[in-house]
C-alpha positions, 0 to 999 in steps of 0.5 A: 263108664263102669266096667262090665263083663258080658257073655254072650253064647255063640254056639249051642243050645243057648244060643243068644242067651246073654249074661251081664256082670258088673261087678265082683263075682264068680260063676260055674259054666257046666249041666249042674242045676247051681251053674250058671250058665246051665247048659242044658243036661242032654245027651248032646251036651254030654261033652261037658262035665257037671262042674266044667269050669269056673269064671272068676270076674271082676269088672273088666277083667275075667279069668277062665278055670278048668276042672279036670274035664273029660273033654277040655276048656278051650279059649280061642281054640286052644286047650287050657286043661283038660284030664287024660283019656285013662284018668277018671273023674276023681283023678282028674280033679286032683288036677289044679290047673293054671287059670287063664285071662281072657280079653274083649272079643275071647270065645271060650268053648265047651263042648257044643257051647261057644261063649263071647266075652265082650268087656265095656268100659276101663281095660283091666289094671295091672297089679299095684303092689304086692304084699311086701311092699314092692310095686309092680307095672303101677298105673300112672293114676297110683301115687303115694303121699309124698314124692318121696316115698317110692314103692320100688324101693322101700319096704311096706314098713317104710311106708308105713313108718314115713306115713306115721312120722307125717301124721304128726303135725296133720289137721283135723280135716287130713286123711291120716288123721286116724293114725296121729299120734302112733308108734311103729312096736312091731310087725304082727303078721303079714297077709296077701295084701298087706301087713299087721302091726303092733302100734302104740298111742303115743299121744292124744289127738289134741293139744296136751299130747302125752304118752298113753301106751295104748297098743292097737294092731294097725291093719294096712291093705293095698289094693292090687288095681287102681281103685274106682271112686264107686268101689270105694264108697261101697267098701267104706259103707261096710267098714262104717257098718263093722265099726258101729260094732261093740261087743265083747266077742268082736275085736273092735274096729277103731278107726280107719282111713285111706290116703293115695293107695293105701287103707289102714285100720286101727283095730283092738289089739289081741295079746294072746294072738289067734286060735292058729297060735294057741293050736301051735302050743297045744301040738296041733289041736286043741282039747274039746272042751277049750275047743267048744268054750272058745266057739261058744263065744264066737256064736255070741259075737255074730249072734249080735253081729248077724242082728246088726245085719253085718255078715262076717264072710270069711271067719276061719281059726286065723280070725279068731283072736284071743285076749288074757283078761284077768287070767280069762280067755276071751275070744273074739272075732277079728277082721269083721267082713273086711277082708271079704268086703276088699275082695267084694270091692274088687281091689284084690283082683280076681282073689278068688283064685289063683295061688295067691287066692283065698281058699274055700277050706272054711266055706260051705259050697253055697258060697263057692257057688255064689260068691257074693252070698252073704247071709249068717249062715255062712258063717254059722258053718264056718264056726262049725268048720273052726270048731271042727278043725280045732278039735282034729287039726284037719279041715272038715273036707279032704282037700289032698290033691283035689282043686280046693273049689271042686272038692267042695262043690263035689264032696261032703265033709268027712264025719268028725268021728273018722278023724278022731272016735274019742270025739263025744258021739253027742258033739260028733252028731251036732258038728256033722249036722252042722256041716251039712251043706248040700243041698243047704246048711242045717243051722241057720243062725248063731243061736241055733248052732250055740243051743245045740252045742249047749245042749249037748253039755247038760 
């Protein structure tokens, strides 16, 4: 039976309303109008806050988070957060606190309101691995390859490295099939379900094997549940999609594969690292112009992308990578949708949040709010908010002792002009247009925010 997760309102004004989900997501419970579940905004529900707390789900496990609220978050009678009497709002945001996981039959109380959360299906899984490669409560159901290779005791390279080797020999019908034929060079960065290597093709994937000296980046994630066959099919669907991609401004995806626990990827390799990197060497930030010749490429390759109808969801400065090409620099966008498709998936558990959870420092709020929003737009304010924070090295909201997710639902993004005025007045002007988010982003496609930045060098 498919897991679901469903509220179901006890107490209160809602009284009898029900809400199903069934697969991964997150919601806000509070009197805002983007909540959801919306308590009504009377003067009887005056005890719970605009944004109280946030549910991050993901079939069958759900985990409650308070925002600092006057009046607390409450499960099962107990308080898990809630700000001190002399503190105001503000201050109360600034407050992160820890989040908690709920079970069948928990009630979470807010205010007047009481919610019931009934969960059908599979019980929640433990964590699997984490991401240097040590395993932790596995489910009996979790094997590797090979009897061989135990996670408690190796490291994720060994793995990898022992997958390699029994590649080698493997027919054309064997899940590693992808990875014949390539070296271990080096380790290019680790991620929080993963690592990234430095691979070479050693060898063609026929009977005259020679050395080519190909270099790819191999990408391995490990799920951190048991992966369902469904959640599986979905992920690979949109891989399929991201490999059917082939521009220049999109770091292409070669092949990719799964085999007992583990996902690889062979991905075009970058020799100049990301813009993360290139920021380091230039002190911190980068110079307008570089700054604007490196997006101007990124709005290519999801203008193409977009049109294929694939929707990157996470592009940051960390996924822009950069290629010397006969003493060019060549940007592309790197990881096209996979890291959020795997969250979307489910196999990171509830990513959403937590300390190892992705932040939302490059996410316009509608993406906080619904965090399965997947239209182009959120991606045309990410690459304004990379642009951004190339040019001044901070991110476009103040984020210092705020819980990252209620400073983007309850503030705007500081105009580019305040954190640097010899910014250009005409590129200031368009990178706060496009940074608008609320109640709705201003450039809705590529095109829009390119012709804009264009325009603003004629």
């Amino acid at each position: 039976m498919h897991a679901k997760v469903i509220l179901t309102i006890s107490q209160g004004q809602l009284q009898g309303e029900t809400y199903q989900f069934d697969s991964r997501t997150t919601c806000l419970i509070g009197r805002a109008q983007d909540c959801y579940p919306k308590i009504p905004d009377r003067q009887s529900n005056r005890t719970i806050s605009r944004y109280h707390c946030l549910l991050d789900i993901n079939p069958p496990a759900i985990r409650v988070r308070d925002f600092g609220s006057k009046n607390g978050t409450f499960v099962n009678g107990a308080k898990i957060g809630q700000r001190q009497p002399h503190q105001t709002p503000q201050e109360g945001a600034k407050l992160i606190f820890p989040e908690y996981d709920l079970a069948d039959g928990d009630e979470i109380k807010l205010g007047h309101t009481v919610c019931r959360v009934t969960i059908e299906g599979a019980k929640p899984a433990n964590l699997v691995i984490d991401s240097d490669g040590e395993a932790e409560d596995r489910p009996s159901s979790f094997k590797f390859h090979t009897g061989a290779i135990d996670p408690k005791n190796v490291k994720l390279r060994e793995i990898v490295a022992q997958l390699l080797s029994q590649a080698v020999a493997v027919t054309a019908d064997s899940p590693l099939m992808p990875i014949r034929g390539y070296s271990i060079q080096s380790i290019l960065g680790k991620g929080r379900c993963g690592e990234v290597y430095l691979v070479r093709r050693d060898s063609l994937r026929d009977s005259f094997a020679y050395r080519t000296g190909e270099k790819s980046a191999l990408k391995i994630a490990l799920p951190q549940v048991t992966v369902n066959e469904a959640a599986q099919d979905w992920f690979f669907g949109e891989v399929r999609k991201t490999k059917l991609l082939r521009h220049p401004n999109l770091v292409r995806l070669k092949d990719f594969g799964y085999i007992n626990g583990i996902f690889f990827f062979i991905q075009e390799y970058c020799n100049d690292g990301n813009v993360l990197d290139l920021m380091a060497k230039r002190g911190g930030k980068l110079s307008v112009d570089e700054a604007v010749s490196i997006i101007l490429q990124i709005l290519e390759g999801l203008d193409y992308a977009h049109n294929a109808g694939v929707v990157h969801r996470d592009l940051k400065p960390g996924n822009i990578f950069l290629s010397n090409v006969g003493g060019l620099c060549i940007a592309k966008v790197g990881d096209y949708g996979l890291d959020k498709s795997f969250d979307l998936a489910g196999f990171r558990g509830q990513s959403f949040t937590g300390t190892k959870g992705s932040m939302p420092f490059f996410m316009p709020r509608k993406q906080v709010i619904d965090f399965k929003y997947a239209q182009p737009d959120v991606d045309v304010w990410a690459a304004a908010a990379s642009l951004y924070y190339m040019i001044t090295g901070t991110y476009p909201r103040n984020f210092t002792n705020k819980d990252p997710f209620l400073a983007v639902l309850t503030t705007e993004p500081v105009a580019i002009a305040k954190r640097d005025p010899a910014i250009p007045k005409l590129l200031a002007e368009t990178i706060d247009l496009a940074l608008v988010d609320n109640p709705d982003t201003q450039f809705k496609t590529a095109v829009d925010l390119k012709n804009a930045l264009l325009k603003m060098h004629r």
